[in-house]
C-alpha positions in Angstrom: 17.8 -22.5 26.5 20.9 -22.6 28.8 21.8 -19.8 31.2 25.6 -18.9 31.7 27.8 -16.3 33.1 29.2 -13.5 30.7 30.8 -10.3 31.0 29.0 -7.2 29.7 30.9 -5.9 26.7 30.8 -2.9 24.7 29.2 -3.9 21.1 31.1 -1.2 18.8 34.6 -2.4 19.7 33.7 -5.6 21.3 36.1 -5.4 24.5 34.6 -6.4 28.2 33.5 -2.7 29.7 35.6 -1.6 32.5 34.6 -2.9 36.1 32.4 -5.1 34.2 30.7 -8.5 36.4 29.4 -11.4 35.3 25.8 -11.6 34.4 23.6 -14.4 33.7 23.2 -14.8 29.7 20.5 -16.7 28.6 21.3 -18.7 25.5 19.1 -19.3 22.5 17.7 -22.6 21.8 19.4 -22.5 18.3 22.8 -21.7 19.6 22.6 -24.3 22.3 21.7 -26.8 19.7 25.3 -25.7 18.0 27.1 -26.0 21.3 25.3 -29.7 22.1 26.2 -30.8 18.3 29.7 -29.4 19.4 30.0 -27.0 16.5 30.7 -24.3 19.7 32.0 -24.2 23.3 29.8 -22.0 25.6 31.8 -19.2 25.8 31.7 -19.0 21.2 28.1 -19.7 21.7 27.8 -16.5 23.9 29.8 -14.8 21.4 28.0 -15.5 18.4 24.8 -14.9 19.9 25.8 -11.4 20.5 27.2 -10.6 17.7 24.1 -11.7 15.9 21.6 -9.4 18.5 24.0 -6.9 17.5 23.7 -7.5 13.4 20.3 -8.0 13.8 19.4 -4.4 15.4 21.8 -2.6 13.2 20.3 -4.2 9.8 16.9 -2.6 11.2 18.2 0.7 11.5 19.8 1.5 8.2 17.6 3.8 6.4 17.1 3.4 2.6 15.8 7.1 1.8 15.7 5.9 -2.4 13.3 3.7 -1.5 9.7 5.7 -1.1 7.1 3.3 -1.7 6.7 2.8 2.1 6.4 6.7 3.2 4.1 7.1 0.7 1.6 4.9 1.5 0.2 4.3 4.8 1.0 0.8 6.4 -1.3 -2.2 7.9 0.5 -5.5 9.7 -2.5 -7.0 10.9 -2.7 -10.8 9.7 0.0 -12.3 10.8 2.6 -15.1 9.1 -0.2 -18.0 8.7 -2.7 -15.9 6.3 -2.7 -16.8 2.7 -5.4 -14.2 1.2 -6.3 -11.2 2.1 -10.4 -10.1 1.3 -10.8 -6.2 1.2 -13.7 -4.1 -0.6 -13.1 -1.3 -2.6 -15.8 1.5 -3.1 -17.1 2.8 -6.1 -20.4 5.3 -6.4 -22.5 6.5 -3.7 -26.3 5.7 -3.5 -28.5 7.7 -5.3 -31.1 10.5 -4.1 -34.9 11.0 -6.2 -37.9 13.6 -6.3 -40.3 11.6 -5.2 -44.3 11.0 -4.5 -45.6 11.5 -1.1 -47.0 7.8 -0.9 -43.8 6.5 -2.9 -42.4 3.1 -1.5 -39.9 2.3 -3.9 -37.0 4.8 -2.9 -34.1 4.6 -4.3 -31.6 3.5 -1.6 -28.6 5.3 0.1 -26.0 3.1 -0.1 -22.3 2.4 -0.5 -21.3 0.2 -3.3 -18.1 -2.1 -3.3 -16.3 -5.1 -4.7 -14.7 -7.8 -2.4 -10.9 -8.4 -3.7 -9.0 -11.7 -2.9 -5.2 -11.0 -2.7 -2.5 -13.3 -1.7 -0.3 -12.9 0.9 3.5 -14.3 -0.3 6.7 -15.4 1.6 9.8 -13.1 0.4 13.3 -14.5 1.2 16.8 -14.1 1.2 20.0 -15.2 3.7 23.1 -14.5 5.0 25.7 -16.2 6.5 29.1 -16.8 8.0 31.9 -19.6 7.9 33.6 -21.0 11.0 36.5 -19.3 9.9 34.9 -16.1 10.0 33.7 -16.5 13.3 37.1 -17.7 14.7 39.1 -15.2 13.0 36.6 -12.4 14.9 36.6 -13.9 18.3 40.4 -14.0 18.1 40.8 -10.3 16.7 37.8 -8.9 19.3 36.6 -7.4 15.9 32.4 -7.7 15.1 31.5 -9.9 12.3 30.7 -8.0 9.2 27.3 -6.6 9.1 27.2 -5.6 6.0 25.9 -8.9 4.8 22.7 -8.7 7.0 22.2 -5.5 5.4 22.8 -6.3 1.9 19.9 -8.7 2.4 17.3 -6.0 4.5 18.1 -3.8 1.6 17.3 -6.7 -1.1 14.1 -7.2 0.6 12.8 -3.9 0.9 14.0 -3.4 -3.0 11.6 -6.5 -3.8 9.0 -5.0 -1.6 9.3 -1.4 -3.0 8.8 -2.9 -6.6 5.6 -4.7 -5.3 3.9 -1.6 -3.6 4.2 0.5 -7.4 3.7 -2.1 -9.5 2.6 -5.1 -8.0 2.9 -8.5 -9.4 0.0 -9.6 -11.5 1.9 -13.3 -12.0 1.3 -13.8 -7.8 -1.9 -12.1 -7.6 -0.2 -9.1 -5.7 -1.6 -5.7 -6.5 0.4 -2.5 -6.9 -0.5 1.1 -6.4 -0.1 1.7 -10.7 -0.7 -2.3 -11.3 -2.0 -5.4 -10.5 -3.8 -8.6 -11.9 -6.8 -8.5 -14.2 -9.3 -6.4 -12.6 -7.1 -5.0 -9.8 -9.0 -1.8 -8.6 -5.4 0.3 -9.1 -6.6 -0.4 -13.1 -9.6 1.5 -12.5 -8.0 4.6 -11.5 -8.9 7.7 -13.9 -6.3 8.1 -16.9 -6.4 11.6 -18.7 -4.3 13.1 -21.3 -2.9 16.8 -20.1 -4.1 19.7 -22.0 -1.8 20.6 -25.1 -0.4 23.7 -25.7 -1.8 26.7 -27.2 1.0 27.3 -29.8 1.3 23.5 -31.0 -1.2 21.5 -29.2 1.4 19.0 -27.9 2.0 18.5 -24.5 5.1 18.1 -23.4 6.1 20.0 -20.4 9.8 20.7 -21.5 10.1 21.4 -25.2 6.1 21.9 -25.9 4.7 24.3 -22.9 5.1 27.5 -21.3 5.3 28.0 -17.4 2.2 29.5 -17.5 0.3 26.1 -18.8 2.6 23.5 -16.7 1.0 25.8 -13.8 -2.2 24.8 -16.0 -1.8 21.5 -16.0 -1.3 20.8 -12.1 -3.5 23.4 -11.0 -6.6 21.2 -13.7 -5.4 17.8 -12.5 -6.4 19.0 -8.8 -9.6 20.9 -9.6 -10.4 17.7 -11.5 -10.4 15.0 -9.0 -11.9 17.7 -6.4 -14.9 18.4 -8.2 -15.1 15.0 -10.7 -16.3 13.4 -7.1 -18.0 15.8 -5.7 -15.8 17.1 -3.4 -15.6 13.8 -1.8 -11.6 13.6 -2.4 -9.3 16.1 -1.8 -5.7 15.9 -3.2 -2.9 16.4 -0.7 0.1 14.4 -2.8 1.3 14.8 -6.3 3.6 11.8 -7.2 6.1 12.4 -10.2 9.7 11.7 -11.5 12.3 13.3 -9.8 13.4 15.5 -13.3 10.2 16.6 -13.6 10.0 18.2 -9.9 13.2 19.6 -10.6 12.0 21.3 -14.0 9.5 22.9 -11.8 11.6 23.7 -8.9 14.2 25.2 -11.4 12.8 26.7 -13.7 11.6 30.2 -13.4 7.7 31.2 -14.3 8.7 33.8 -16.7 11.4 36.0 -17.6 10.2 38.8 -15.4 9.5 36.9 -12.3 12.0 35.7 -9.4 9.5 32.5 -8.5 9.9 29.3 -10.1 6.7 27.6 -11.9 7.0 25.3 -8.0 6.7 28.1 -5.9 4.2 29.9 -7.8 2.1 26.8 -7.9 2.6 26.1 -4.5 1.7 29.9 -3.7 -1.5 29.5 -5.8 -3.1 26.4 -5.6 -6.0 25.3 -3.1 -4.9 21.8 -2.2 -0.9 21.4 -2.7 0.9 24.1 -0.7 4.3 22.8 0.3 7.0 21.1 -1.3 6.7 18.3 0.4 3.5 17.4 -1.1 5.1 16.9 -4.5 7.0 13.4 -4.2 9.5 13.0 -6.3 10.0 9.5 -6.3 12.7 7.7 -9.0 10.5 4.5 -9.7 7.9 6.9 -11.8 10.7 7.9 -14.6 9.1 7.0 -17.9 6.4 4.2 -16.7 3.4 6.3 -18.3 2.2 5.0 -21.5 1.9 7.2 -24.5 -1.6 9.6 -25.0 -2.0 7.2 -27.8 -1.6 4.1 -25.6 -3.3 5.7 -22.5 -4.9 2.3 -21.8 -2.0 0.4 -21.6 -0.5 -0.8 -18.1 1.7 2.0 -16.0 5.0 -0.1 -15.7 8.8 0.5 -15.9 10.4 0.8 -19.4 6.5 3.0 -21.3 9.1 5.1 -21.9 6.6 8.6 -21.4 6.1 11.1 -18.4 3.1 11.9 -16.2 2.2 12.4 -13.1 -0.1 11.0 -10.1 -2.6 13.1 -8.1 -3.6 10.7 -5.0 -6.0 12.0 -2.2 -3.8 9.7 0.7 -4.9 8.2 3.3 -5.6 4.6 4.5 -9.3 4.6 4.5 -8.3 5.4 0.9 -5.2 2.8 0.1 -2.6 1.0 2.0 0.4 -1.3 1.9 -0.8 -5.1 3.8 2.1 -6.7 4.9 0.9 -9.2 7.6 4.2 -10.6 8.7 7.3 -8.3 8.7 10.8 -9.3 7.9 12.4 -10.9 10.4 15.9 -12.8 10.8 15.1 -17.0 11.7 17.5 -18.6 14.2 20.8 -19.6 12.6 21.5 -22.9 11.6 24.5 -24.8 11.0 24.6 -26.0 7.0 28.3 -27.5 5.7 30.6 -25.1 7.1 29.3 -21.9 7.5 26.5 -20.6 10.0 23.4 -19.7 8.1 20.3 -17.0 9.1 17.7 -17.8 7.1 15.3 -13.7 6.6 11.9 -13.5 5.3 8.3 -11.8 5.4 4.8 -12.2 4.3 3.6 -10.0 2.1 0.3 -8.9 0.5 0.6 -5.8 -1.8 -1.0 -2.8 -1.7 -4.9 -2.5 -1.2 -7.0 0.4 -3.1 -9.9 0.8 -1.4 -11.1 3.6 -2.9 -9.7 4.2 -6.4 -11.5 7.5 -7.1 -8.8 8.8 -5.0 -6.0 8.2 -7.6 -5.6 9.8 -11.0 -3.3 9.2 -13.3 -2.1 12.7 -16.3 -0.1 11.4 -19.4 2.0 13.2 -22.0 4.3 15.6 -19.7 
């Protein structure tokens, strides 16, 4: 590292503040490698270090709103960037309780039963970068370098790591919340076919049912996971495509009525009572196989609707990503400056997956 003296400057327009002194600057051991290989003088090296603490903190902030898999699952970075597997355990049944003898000495034993996983942990990268020319040309013009690069790549990233929290990637030995390898415990999640309707026995929440059974349909998925273990899980999320929370926020429960099926749900239902706790989230849209297919794996392109009734929580499931993405110190490579970006990360681990349950054939 080498200290120098620099002028504080404002970062939006780039201009030396007003009454501004010098202050020591402390330059990185990457940019001072530039500046000894004479790719830089001190005073570009200041420069260019700024603008990229500058690049660097604005390519954190931008939000991504489209991309949910994140806020629906709760996070873990515990690890850190030298692990290569992760081992967790995910619960099944609960032990087991007998009328017995008063001198009986074989009781059956309370006792929590669980699997040990093995998931690996990968490396997901990407780059940006910028020529000398671009560099001059902004230290001449006091403009910023673009930062719309930087951010092109954050947003790349958390695409690829979105993707892997659904669906996993069973190639790497990743697991998904809906997917995974052979065996993943998100496989083992109940699967059940909705009710069908009373006039035609199909199912289809737009062309087959009437408000009244789509009401039927939620309020039975929640009852079912509620009492199907023992009141063990509670559902407090209901995941589904964002057409098919609009066909319930939209669409009114019956001729007479000035509620819509949502808000008469909502008003009726034990577990789900705000809006909020029905996600619409757009990677969902058509991943459910058919009834007819129900074992089949829950990807993009199935083609059929559903929806997802989770009890959350992260004694229940969460996203493992032991190393978050971080920006590596530039280096210089032919003529442009280069910032090498990556993470390390591990999937999604379902501890418990009585606490997820998948309904087909909406």
């Amino acid at each position: 590292m080498k200290t120098v003296k620099a002028f504080a400057i404002d970062e939006t327009t780039n201009t030396i503040l007003p009454d501004a002194k010098e202050i020591d600057f402390v330059i990185n051991d990457a940019v001072h490698t530039l500046i000894n290989q004479g790719m830089m003088s001190d005073d570009e090296g200041v420069f260019f270090q700024r603008q990229l603490e500058y690049i660097q903190a604005q390519s954190y902030d931008v939000l991504y709103p489209e991309l949910k898999g994140r806020g629906l699952f709760a996070s873990n970075t515990e690890g850190g960037e030298g692990i290569e597997t992760i081992t967790y355990r995910s619960y099944d049944k609960r032990g087991e309780t007998a009328i017995i003898a008063g001198k009986a000495t074989d009781l059956p034993r309370g006792d929590i039963s669980g699997k040990e996983y093995s998931i690996s942990v990968r490396t997901l990268g990407n780059a940006f970068g910028y020529s000398r020319q671009e560099m001059a040309a902004a230290k001449v013009t006091g403009m910023p370098l673009d930062a719309r690069k930087a951010e092109a790549t954050r947003k790349s990233y958390e695409e690829k790591v979105n993707q892997i929290i659904f669906f996993g990637s069973p190639d790497n030995n990743l697991h998904g919340f809906f997917n995974g390898p052979v065996g993943a415990p998100a496989l083992t999640a109940t699967r059940t076919a909705v009710a069908g309707s009373a006039a035609s026995a199909a199912t289809a929440w737009r062309t087959d049912k009437t408000p009244d059974e789509i009401v039927a349909d939620l309020n039975a998925a929640c009852v079912a996971m509620y009492t199907d273990t023992l009141q063990i899980f509670r559902p407090d999320c209901i995941i589904m495509s964002v057409a098919n929370k609009k066909l319930l926020q939209n669409t009114p429960r019956s001729l007479q009525s000035d509620m819509s099926i949502l808000n008469w749900f909502l008003a009726n239902n034990d577990f789900i009572t705000s809006a909020d706790q029905i996600k619409d989230v757009n990677e969902v849209a058509g991943i459910y196989p058919t009834v007819a297919n129900i074992t089949d794996p829950i990807i993009p392109g199935n083609g059929s609707e559903g929806f997802t009734v989770v009890a959350s929580g992260s004694d229940n499931m969460r996203v493992r990503e032991p190393f978050p993405y971080m920006h590596l110190p530039v280096q210089l490579k032919g003529l442009e400056f280069e910032i090498n970006c990556y993470g390390r990360f591990a999937g999604v681990e379902m501890i418990r997956p009585a606490a997820v349950s998948h309904w087909f054939g909406i």
